[in-house]
C-alpha positions as CSV (number, residue, x, y, z in Angstrom):
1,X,54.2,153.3,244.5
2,X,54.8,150.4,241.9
3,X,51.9,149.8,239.7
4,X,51.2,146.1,239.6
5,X,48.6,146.2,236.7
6,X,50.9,143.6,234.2
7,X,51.1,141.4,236.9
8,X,47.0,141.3,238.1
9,X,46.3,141.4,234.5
10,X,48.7,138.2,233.9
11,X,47.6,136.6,237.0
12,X,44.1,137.0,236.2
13,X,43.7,136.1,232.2
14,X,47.4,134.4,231.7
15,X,48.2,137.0,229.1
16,X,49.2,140.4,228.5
17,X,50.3,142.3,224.9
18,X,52.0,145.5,225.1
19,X,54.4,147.7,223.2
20,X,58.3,146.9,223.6
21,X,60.3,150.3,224.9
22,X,64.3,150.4,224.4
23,X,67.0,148.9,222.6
24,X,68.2,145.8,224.4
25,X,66.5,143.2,222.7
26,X,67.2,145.2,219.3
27,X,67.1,143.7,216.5
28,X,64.8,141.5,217.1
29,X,62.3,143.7,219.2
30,X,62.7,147.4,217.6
31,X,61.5,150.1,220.3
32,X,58.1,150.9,220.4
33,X,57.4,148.9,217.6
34,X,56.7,145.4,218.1
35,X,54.0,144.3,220.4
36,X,54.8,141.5,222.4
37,X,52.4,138.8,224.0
38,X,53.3,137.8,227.6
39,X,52.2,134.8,229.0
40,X,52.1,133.6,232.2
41,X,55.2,131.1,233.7
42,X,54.0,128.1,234.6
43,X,56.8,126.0,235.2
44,X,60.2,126.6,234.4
45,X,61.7,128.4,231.1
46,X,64.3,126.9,228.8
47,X,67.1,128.2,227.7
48,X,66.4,130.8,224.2
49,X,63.4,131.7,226.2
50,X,62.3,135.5,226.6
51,X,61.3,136.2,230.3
52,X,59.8,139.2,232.1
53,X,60.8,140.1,235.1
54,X,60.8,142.9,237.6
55,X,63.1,143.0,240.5
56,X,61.4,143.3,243.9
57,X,61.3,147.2,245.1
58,X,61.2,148.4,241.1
59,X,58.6,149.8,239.0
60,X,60.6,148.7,235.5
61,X,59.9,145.0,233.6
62,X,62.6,143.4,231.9
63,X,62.5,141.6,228.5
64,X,65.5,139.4,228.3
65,X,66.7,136.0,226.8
66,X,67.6,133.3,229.1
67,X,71.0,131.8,227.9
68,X,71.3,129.3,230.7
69,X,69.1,127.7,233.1
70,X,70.7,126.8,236.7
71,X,68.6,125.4,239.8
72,X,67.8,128.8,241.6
73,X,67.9,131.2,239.2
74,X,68.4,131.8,235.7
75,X,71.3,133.2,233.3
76,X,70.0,136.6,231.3
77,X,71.0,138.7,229.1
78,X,69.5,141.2,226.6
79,X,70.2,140.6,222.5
80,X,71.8,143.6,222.6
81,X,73.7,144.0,225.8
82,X,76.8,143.0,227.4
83,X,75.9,142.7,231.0
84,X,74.5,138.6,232.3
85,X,72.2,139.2,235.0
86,X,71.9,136.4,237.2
87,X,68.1,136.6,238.1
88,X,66.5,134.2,240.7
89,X,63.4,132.5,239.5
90,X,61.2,133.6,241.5
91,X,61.4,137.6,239.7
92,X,60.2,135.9,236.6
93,X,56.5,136.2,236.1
94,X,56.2,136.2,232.1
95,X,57.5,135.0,229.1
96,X,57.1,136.4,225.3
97,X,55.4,134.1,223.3
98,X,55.3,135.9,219.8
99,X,55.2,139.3,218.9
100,X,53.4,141.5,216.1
101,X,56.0,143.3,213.9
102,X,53.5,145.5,211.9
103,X,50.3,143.4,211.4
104,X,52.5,139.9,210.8
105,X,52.0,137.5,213.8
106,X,55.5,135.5,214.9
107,X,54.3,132.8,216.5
108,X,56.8,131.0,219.3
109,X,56.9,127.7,217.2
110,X,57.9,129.7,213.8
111,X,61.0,128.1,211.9
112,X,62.6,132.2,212.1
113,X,61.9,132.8,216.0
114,X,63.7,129.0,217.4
115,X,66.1,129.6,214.7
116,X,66.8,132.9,215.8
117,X,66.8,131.8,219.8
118,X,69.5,129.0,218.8
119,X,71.7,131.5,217.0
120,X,71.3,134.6,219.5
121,X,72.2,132.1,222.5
122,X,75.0,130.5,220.6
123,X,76.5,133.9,219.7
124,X,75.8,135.3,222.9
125,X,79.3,135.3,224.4
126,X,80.7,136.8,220.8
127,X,78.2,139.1,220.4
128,X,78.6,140.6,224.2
129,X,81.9,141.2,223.2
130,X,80.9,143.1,220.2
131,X,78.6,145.2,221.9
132,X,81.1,146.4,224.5
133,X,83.1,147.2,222.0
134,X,81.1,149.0,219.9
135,X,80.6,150.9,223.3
136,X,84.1,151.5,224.0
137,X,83.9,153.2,220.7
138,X,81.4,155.1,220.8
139,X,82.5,156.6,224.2
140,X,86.2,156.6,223.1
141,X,84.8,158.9,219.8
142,X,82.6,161.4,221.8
143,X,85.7,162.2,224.3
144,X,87.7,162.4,221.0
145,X,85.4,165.0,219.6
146,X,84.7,167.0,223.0
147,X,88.5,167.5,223.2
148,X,88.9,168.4,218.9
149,X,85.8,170.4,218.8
150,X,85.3,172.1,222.8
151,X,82.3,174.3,223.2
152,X,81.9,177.4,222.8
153,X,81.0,179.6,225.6
């Protein structure tokens, strides 16, 4: 059974804050410890946005940065993935607008969060490259040390 809660609570008051969990908006959002607020969408996000979303028949929400906006559907991808999900519009119920990291408020409009949304979307097809890499490595590195240092039995 998928809980609906986020979205009643965003449909009825047109806000939600909750704790971030994982690593693919890192470094940015840090796991479980920046507190995000969620709004609402009302109308159509821009690109450098951050939208929720949940695909249909999924219990799991979604915290990514849209790096381009298309008629149907947008272009998304987490700060710290390599994957661009194409997601159609109409998963998107939420977007962040601010977070608490610690007991400092970063509002949407501060000079560091558009900054940092121009630079992460600009970078974005560099740093997708990097992160696959760095992937590769760390794959290529624990096959290397499984084969030099086997288990015991």
């Amino acid at each position: 059974m998928i809980d609906h809660g986020l979205e009643q609570e965003l449909l009825t008051h047109g806000e939600y804050m909750s704790t971030t969990v994982g690593r693919s908006m890192w470094p940015l959002l840090r796991n479980r410890r920046e507190s995000v607020v969620i709004r609402a969408v009302k109308g159509e996000l821009s690109r450098g946005d951050v939208a929720l979303y949940r695909p249909p028949q999924s219990d799991k929400y979604v915290l990514h940065r849209v790096i381009r906006v298309m008629e149907d559907h947008y272009l998304i991808v987490g700060d710290n993935c390599s994957v661009v999900e194409r997601i159609p519009k109409e998963w998107v119920i939420g977007y962040m607008d601010g977070f608490y990291r610690g007991e400092k408020w970063i509002p949407p409009e501060s000079r560091f969060l558009r900054a940092y949304a121009r630079v992460s979307v600009a970078i974005s097809p560099v740093r997708r490259r990097l992160v696959r890499f760095r992937e590769w490595f760390w794959s290529t590195g624990s096959k290397i040390k499984r084969r030099l240092f086997p288990k015991k039995s």
